[in-house]
Wavefront OBJ file of the C-alpha trace (Angstrom):
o trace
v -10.936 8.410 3.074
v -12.591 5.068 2.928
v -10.840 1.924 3.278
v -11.503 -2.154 2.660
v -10.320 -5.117 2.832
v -10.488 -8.810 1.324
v -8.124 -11.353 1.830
v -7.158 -13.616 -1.035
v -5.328 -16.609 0.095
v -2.100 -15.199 2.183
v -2.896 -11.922 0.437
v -4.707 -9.079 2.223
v -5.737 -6.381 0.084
v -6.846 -2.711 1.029
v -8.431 -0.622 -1.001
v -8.338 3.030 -0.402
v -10.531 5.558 -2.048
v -10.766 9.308 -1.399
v -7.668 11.328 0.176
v -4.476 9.797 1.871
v -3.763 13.296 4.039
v -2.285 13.884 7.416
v -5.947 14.409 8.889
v -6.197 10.028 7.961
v -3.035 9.015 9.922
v -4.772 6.691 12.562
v -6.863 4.654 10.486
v -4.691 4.421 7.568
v -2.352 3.144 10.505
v -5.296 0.884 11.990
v -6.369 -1.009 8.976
v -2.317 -1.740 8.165
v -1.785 -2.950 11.254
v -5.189 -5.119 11.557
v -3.644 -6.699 7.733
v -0.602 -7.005 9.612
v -1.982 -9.188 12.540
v -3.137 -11.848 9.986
v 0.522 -12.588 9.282
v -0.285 -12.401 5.311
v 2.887 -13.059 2.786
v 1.753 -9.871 1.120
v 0.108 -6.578 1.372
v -1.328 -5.137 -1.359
v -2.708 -1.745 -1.381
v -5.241 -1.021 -3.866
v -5.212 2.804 -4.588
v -6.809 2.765 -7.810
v -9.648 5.897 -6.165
v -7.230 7.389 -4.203
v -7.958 11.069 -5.828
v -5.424 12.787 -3.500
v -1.964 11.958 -1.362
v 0.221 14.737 0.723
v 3.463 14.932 1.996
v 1.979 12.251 4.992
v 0.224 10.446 2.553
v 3.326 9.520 1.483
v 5.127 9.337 4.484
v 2.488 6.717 5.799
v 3.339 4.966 2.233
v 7.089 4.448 3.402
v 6.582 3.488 7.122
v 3.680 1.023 5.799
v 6.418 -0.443 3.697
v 8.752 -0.256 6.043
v 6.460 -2.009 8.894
v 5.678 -4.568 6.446
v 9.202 -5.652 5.975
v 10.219 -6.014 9.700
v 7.556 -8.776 9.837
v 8.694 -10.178 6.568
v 5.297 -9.385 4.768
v 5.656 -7.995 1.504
v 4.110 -4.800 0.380
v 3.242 -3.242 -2.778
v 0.768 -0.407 -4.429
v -1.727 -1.461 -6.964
v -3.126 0.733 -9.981
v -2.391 4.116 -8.822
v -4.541 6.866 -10.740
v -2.157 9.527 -13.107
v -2.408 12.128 -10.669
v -0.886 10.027 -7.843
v 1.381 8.142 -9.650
v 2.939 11.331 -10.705
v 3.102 12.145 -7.163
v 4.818 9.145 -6.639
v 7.152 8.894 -9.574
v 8.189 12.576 -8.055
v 9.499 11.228 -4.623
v 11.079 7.573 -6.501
v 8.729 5.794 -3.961
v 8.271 3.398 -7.320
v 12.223 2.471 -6.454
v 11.391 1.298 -3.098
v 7.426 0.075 -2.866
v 6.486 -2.535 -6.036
v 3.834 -0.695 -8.141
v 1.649 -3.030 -10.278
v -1.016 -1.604 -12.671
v -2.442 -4.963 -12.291
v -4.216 -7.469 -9.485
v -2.659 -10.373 -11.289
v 0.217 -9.273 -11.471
v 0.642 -7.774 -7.874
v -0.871 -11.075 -6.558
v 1.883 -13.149 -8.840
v 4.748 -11.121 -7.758
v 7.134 -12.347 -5.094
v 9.832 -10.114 -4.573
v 12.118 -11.333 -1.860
v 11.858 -9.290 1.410
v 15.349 -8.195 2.629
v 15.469 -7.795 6.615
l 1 2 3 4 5 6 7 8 9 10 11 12 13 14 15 16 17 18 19 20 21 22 23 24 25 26 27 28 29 30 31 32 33 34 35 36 37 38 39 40 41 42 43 44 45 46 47 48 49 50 51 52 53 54 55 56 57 58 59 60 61 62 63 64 65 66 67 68 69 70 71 72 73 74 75 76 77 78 79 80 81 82 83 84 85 86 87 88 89 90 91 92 93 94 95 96 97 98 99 100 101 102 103 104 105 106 107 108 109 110 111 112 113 114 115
């Protein structure tokens, strides 16, 4: 998997391409909490060529969300392909983590963060 990141104003934004699997754990968990550190408002994960997510992928999803919101920093999934949104529609991970199908939008959004 290959990861980056930009920050746009208290926004950092990660962009993930290739496969979110069990084998990608420790970076995955790296480069969330390097955004963390920066004590953004918002963390946006881009996952617009992620081809692929497991069971961990998805599991890594929740606890990034759920990491997020102990520090108050809101977290959200941007334009996730059909395959994976289908993935994610499956669990209701939709219900929990914001999905935009936009960068505007995600950018815009400000959901309150409940502790």
């Amino acid at each position: 998997m290959k990861m980056t990141e930009r920050v746009v104003g208290q926004t950092v934004i990660i962009s993930l391409s290739g496969k979110l699997v069990f084998d990608v754990r420790k970076d995955f968990q790296d480069a969330l909490a390097k955004a963390r550190e920066k004590n953004p408002r918002k963390i946006v994960l881009n996952i617009e060529e992620l081809a692929y997510l497991d069971s961990a992928g998805l599991g890594l999803l929740a606890l990034g969300f759920e990491q997020a919101k102990v520090k108050n920093i809101e977290f959200c999934i941007l334009k996730p392909s059909g395959t994976v949104m289908r993935i994610l529609e499956m669990t209701q991970l939709p219900k929990i983590i914001p999905v935009f199908d936009s960068e505007e939008h995600a950018l815009r959004s400000a959901k309150p963060v409940l502790a």
